[in-house]
Each structure stands twice: as C-alpha cells, then as structure tokens.
C-alpha positions as CSV (number, residue, x, y, z in Angstrom):
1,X,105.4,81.7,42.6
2,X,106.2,77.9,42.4
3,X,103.4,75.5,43.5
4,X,103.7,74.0,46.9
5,X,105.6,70.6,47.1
6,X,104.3,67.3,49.3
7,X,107.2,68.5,51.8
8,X,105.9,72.0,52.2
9,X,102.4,70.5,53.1
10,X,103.8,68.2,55.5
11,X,105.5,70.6,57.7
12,X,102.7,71.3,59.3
13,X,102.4,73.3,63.0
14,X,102.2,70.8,65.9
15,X,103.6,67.2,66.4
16,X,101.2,63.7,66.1
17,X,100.8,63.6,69.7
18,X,99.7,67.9,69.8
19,X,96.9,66.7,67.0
20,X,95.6,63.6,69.0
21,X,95.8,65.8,72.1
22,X,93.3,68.7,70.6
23,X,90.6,65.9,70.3
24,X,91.3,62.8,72.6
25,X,88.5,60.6,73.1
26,X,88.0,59.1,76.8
27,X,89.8,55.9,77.1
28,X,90.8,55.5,73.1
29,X,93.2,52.9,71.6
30,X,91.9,50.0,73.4
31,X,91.1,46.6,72.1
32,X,88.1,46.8,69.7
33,X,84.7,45.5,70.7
34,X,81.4,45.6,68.4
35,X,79.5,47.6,71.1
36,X,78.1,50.6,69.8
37,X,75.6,53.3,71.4
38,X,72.5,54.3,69.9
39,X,71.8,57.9,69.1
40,X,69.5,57.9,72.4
41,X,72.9,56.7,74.2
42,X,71.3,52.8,74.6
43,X,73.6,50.4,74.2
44,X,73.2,48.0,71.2
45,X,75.9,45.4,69.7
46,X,76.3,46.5,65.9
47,X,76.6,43.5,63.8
48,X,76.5,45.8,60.5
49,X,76.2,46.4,57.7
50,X,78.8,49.3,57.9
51,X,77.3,51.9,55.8
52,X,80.0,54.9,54.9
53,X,78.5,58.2,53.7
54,X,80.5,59.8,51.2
55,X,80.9,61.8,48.7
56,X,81.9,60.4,44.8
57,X,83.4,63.2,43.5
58,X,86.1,64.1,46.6
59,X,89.0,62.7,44.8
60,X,91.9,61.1,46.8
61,X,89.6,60.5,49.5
62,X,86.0,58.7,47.7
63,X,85.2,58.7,44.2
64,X,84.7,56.9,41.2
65,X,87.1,55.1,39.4
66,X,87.5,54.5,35.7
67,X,86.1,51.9,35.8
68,X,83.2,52.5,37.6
69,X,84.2,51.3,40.9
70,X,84.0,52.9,44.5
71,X,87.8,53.8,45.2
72,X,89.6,55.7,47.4
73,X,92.0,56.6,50.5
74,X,89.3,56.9,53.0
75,X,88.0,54.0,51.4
76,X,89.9,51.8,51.5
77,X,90.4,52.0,55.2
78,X,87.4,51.8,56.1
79,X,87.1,48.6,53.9
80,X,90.1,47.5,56.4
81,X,87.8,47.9,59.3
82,X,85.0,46.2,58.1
83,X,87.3,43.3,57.4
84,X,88.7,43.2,60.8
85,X,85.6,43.4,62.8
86,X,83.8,40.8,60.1
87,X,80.8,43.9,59.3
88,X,79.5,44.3,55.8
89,X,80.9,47.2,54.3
90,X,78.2,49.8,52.2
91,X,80.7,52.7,50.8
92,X,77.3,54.9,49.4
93,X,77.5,58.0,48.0
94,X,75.4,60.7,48.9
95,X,74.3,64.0,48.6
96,X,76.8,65.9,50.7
97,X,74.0,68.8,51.5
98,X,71.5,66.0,53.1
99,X,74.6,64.3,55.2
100,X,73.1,65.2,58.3
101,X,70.0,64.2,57.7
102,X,71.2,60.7,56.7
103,X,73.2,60.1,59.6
104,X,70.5,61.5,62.0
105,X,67.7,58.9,60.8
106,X,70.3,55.9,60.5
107,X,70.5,56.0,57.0
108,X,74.1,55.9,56.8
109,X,76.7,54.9,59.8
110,X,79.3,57.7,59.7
111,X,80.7,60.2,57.6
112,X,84.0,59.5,56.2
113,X,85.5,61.7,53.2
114,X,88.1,63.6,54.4
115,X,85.5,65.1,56.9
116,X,87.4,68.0,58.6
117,X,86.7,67.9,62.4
118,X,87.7,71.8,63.2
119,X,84.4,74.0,63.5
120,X,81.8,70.5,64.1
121,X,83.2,69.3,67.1
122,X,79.9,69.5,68.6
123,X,78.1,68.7,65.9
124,X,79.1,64.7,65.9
125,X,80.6,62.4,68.0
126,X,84.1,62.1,66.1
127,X,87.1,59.5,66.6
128,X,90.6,60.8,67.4
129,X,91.6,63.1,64.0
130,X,94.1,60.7,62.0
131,X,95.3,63.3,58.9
132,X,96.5,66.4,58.7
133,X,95.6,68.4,55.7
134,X,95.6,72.3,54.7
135,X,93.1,74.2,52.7
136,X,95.2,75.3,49.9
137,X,94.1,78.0,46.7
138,X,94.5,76.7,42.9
139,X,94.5,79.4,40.2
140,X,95.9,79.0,36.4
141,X,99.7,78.5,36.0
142,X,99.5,82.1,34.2
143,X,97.3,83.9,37.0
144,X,99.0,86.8,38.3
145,X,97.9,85.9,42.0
146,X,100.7,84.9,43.8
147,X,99.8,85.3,47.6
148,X,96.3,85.5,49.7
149,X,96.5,89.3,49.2
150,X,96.0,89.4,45.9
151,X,92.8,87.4,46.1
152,X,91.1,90.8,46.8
153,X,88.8,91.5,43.8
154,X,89.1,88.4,42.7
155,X,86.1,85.6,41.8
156,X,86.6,82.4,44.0
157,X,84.8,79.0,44.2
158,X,84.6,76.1,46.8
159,X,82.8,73.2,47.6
160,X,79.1,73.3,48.9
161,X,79.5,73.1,52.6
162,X,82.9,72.8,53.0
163,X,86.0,73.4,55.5
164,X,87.2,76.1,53.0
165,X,83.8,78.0,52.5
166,X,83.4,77.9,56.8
167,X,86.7,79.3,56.6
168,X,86.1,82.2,54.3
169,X,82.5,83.3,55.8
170,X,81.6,85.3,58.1
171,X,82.6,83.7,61.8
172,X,85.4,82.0,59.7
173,X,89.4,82.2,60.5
174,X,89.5,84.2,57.1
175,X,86.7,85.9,57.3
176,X,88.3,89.4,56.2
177,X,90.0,87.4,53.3
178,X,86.8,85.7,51.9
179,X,85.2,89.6,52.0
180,X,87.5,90.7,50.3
181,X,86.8,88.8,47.0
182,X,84.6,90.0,44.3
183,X,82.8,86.8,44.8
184,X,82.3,83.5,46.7
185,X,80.1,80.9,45.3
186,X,80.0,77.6,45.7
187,X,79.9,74.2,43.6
188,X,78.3,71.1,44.7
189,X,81.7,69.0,43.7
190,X,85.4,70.4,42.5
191,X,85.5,68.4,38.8
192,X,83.0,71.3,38.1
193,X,84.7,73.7,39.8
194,X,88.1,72.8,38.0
195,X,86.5,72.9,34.7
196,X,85.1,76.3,35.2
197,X,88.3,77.7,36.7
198,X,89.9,76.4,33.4
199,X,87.5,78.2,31.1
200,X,88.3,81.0,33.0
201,X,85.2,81.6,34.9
202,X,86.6,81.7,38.0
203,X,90.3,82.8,39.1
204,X,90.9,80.8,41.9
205,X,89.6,77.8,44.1
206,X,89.5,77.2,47.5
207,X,90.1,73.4,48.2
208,X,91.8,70.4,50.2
209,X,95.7,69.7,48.9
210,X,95.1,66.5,48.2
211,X,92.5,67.0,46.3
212,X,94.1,69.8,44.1
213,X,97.0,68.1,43.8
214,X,94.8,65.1,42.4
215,X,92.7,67.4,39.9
216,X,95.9,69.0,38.5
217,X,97.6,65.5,37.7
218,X,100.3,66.4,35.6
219,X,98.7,69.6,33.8
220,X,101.2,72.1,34.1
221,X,98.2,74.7,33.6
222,X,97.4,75.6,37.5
223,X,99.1,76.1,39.8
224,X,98.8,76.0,43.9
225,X,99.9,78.6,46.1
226,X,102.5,78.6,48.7
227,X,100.5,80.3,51.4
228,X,97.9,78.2,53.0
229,X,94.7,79.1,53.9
230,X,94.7,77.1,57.1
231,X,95.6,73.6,58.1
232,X,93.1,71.4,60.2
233,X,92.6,67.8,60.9
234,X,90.3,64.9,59.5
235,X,88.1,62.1,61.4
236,X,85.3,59.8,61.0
237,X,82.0,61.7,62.2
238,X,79.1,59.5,63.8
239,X,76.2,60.5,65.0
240,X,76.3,62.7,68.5
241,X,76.3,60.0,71.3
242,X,77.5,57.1,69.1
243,X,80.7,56.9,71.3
244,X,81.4,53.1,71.1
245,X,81.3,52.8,67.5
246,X,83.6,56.1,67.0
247,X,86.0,53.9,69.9
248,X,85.9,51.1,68.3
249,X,86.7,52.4,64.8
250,X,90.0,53.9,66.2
251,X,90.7,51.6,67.8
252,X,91.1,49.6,64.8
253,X,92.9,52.3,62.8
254,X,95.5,52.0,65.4
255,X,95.9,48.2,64.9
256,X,95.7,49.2,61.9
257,X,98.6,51.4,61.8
258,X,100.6,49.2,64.2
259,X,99.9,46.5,61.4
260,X,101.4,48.1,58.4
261,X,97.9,48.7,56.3
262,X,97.7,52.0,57.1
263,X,101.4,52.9,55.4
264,X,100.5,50.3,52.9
265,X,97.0,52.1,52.1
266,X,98.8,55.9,51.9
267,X,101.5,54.7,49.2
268,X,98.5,53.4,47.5
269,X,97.7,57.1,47.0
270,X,101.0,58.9,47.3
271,X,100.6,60.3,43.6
272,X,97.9,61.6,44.6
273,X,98.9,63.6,47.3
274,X,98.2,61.2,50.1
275,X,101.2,60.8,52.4
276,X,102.0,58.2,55.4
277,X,103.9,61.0,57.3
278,X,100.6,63.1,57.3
279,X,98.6,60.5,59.9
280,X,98.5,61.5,63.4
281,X,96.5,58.8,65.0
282,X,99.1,56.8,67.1
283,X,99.8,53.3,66.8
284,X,98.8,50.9,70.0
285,X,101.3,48.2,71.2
286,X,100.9,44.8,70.0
C-alpha cells in the first residue's frame, strides 16, 4: 500500500469553523492586551519573558537545527508573538515527562510542541486549537503490514506520553487495537525510535504525520499507512486558570493569520509536512 500523500492528510472530517467550535474560548479573537491571570486566578500584567516549553527532538514542530539553533513551526510562531506584544522570547527545551511540573511552579509559560488538545482539555487552560493533524503508523517500505489489522502481533513504539500512546491504552479510542499488539513500549523521543524501527527492532511506530513525514525525508525505506489512527487538533496549553494569557496568545495568532505570517511561517515548513490549509484558527478582521 502506497504511503499517504499531504492531500490525503488534509482531508480531514469537519470544517475550520466545526474545529474552533469543539473548543471555543469565551470572548476569543479580540484585540490583544498583556493581561494575564495567575494560576490562583489574580490578575497580573505579564511583561515576560515568554518562556515556551518544548521539546528538541519533535521535529517539524521544535528541535534542533544543524546548526545548533532552536528551530521550528511552533517556533517560529511563537517567536511572532513575542515580537508583537514586545515580550522576551525563552524557546527551552525540556523534559517532556516533567512538563507539568514546569508549568505548575512557573518554570515555563506554556506548552507549545504540537501539544494535542483531545484527552487534556481539563488538564490546562488551552487557546482555540489552530492545526489539524492525525496520528499516522510508519513501518519499513518492505513490511508486510498494510492496514491497522495487521498490527495484531506486531511490536509497536511511541513517544513517552504522547497523543498516540493515550490512544492505544486502555481508556483510549484504540484501545482494542493497541491490545492487540505483541507489544507497546515507549521512547522518550522518535530519532530513537526511527533508528530502532530501522534495525528492525520494532515493526511499526505510532506517531504525528508531520513528524513521520519529516523523519522519513526522502528515504524510500518506510513507509506510512493509509489508514489513520485518529485525527485531533493542536493548541498552546497554559496553566489551568491562565485565561488571559491563552486570550491573548490567540488573539495574536489571528492577527497573525489575517497578516500573512501564519501562511508565510507553514511554507517555511511545507517539506516537512507542515501545510497552510491544515490551520483552523480563524482570521479576525482588520
């Protein structure tokens, strides 16, 4: 079975306006304002510095470049709203296993790495979900698995903590799928993962499209499925009660979008499977 193009990925179920609809914030896509609530719900003007939490080796989204510089999609706009709102931007990578804790005593401002929303809606105050994305399985271009079903038996690995190992465990969407495999462990970032699925250690992965598409390259030696595993939605996640900042950070996007940048910042990362026509947070008149 052929892999699955950009165009396959993009059709996915529900309009831009059905996405923002799921997880509309009170009062969003207003001007911005630097008025942002303490975890206690006290209201505090934050000046900054903008510290993003993130993780280095989630490829489109953060990493590190070749050259040693933080780079990436989510990046990048978040470097857009700093500049607008005049804050001192931090991109810092962390351990993605302590994120919680780091947000919870202030250590970081918000988590922003293609941070799925679905299954943690009431585990952070979130802004508006602005990309659509779908958990996708990678397995070697000779692999005779084809479909989901023939997962069954099979060794699998995902990320620590991630939207695809939520999804394969028990109270997950694919719970029965995920119990069906011979195994389900779990790697702390995918360059491992990719590595040991090419030595033939694993036979499949469990992981974002963009960043499969971004850890094949141009290899023709794996190969992504046509049959999703899900498709769900990413946002910035502050901590619960932090509803100004999460406002005020959308509200930026928005201008953002209405502005150009956003498009501008997605063909930036097109080859790496990032597209424009993936971004459901509407624009805001000017």
């Amino acid at each position: 079975m052929s892999s699955m193009s950009r165009r396959q990925f993009l059709s996915l179920s529900g309009s831009a306006v059905g996405c923002v609809a799921l997880f509309s914030l009170a009062g969003c896509g207003g001007s911005s304002s630097s008025t942002a609530d303490a975890g206690s719900g006290s209201s505090v003007a934050f000046t900054g510095p903008f510290v993003l939490g993130f993780d280095q080796e989630f490829p489109p989204y953060g990493y590190i470049g070749d050259g040693g510089q933080i780079t990436g999609f989510d990046i990048d706009l978040a470097q857009a709203v700093c500049d607008k709102e005049g804050w001192e931007f931090q991109p810092t990578p962390i351990n993605w296993d302590a994120k919680d804790a780091m947000l919870n005593s202030g250590q970081i401002t918000c988590i922003w790495n293609g941070f799925t929303i679905e299954g943690r809606e009431d585990d952070y105050t979130f802004t508006d979900p602005y990309m659509e994305n779908r958990q996708v399985i990678v397995t070697s271009a000779d692999s005779d698995i084809n479909s989901l079903a023939d997962l069954a038996g099979k060794n699998v690995c995902t990320q620590t903590d991630s939207a695809a190992y939520y999804l394969l465990t028990e109270g997950g969407d694919q719970a029965d799928l995920g119990a069906s495999f011979a195994k389900l462990d779990t790697m702390g970032d995918y360059n491992t993962a990719f590595m040991m699925l090419r030595q033939g250690t694993y036979d499949a992965l469990a992981v974002d499209y963009p960043v499969a598409v971004f850890n094949i390259g141009g290899s023709k030696g794996f190969k992504i499925l046509d049959e999703p595993l899900n498709s769900e939605h990413f946002a910035v996640g502050f901590q619960k009660g932090n509803d100004s900042l999460a406002h005020t950070v959308e509200a930026d996007l928005q201008q953002l979008d209405s502005e150009g940048k956003v498009e501008e910042i997605c063909n930036k990362y097109a080859d790496q499977g990032v597209s424009y026509t993936a971004w459901c947070l509407p624009k805001v008149s000017n």
